[in-house]
C-alpha positions, 0 to 999 in steps of 0.5 A: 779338250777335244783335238781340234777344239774351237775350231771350224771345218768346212766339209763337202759331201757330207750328207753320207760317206766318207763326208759325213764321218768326217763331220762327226769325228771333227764334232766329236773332237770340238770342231764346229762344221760348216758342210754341203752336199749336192743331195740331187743325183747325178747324170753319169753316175749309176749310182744315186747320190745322197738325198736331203734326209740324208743331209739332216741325218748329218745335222742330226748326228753333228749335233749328237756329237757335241757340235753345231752345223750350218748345212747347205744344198750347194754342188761343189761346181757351182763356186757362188753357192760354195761361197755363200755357205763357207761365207754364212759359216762363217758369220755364225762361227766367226772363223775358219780353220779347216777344209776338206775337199771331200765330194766325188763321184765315180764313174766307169768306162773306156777312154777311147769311147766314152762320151765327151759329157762323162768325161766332162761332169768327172773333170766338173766334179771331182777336180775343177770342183775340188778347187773350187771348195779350196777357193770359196773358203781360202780367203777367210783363213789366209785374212784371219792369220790364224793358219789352217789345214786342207785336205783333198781326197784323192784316191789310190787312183790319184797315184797309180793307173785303175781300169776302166776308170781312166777319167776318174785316175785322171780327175783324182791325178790332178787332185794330188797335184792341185795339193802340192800346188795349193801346199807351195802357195798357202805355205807363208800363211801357215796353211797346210795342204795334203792329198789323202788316198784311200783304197776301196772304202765301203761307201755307196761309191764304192759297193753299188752294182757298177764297181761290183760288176768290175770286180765279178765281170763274169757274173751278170749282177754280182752281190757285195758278197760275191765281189769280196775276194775281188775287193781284198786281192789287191791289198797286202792285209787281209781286208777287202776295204777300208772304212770310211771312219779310217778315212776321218782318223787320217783325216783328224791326224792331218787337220790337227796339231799331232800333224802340224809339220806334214804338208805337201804329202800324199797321205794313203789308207790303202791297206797296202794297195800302193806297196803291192 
């Protein structure tokens, strides 16, 4: 029997990434997956998104793992669209049991001059579309009495300043408080709620051309290979990343039974990024 065996999770960018490791290792632990993913890019971030055929490889790799997906093209800003597929989940799976605000994008620069549309698609996407994940699929579990478990991907910048990032540490500062919120309310219905906060996570958001230039700023365009050292300084073990699957390992701890009294933290799989 499987960790989280019979039960439902609803996953948002799980086309690739951090997302769809989650869905996989859910699967492979019993869980059925209800999980969207905006598979369109987006304007600010100079870095494509995930496609439809990723999407599919998701489905494929869900279904490999031993579990059933209803998959959707939605955009985490968009509440009807989120609703509609945690709805339609949930009539094919009849219940729902774990939700995971996963979707995010990264983008970079100042503060003192970015421009009020960057600004705004970070705070859209990466905070007020965090909520909205929790408030389309909340009611169904709150309504089954069954209890649950949500987890919101912050970031070691949900904890401590990183430059040239500052609407991304403000958007992700917010998540960590959007989870000790959400933990104080859904308490009395035997809902948990924790913020996970990883370091770098070698995920397209993280090994693009951007990030890797703010690691190397001295060379004009920069390889993964050149950045590594950069990647690695700021953590206390040797490794200049972490990887999306030691993501969902915290993840299944937190969603499962082994962490049924843990509510209300800011979990970190930071290599030791925040002791530094």
């Amino acid at each position: 029997m499987g960790r989280v065996d019979g039960k439902v999770a609803f996953i948002t960018g799980v086309a690739r990434g951090q997302g769809r490791t989650h869905a996989i290792k859910l699967a492979e632990e019993g869980a059925n997956i209800i999980g969207i993913d905006i598979c369109a890019d987006v304007e600010s971030a100079p870095y494509e998104m995930a496609s439809r055929e990723d999407l599919d490889e998701t489905i494929r790799l869900v279904e490999e793992a031993g579990g059933k997906i209803v998959a959707r093209v939605a955009d985490v800003r968009d509440l009807a669209a989120l609703t509609a597929a945690v709805d339609e989940g949930v009539e094919q799976f009849g219940r729902l049991d774990i939700i995971l605000g996963n979707a995010g994008v990264c983008t970079y620069g100042e503060l003192s001059t970015m421009d009020e549309a960057k600004w705004q698609e970070m705070m859209d996407i990466d905070l007020t579309g965090v909520w909205k994940t929790v408030r389309a699929g909340v009611g169904h579990m709150i309504a089954a009495g069954n209890g649950g478990a949500i987890v919101l991907t912050s970031s070691t910048a949900g904890l401590r300043n990183l430059n040239q990032i500052g609407h991304y540490v403000a958007a992700k500062h917010g998540v960590t408080g959007l989870a000790k919120a959400f933990a104080n309310e859904l308490a009395p219905h035997n809902i948990r709620v924790n913020s996970l906060h990883p370091s770098n996570c070698r995920t397209r958001m993280m090994t693009n051309s951007g990030v890797r230039k703010m690691f190397r700023p001295d060379l004009d365009d920069p390889s993964l290979e050149d950045a590594i050292e950069g990647f690695g300084v700021i953590h206390l073990l040797d490794t200049p990343w972490v990887e999306p699957e030691d993501i969902s390992a915290a993840i299944l701890y937190l969603v499962s039974e082994d962490g049924r009294f843990v509510t209300g933290t800011q979990f970190a799989v930071d290599a030791g990024m925040l002791a530094k």
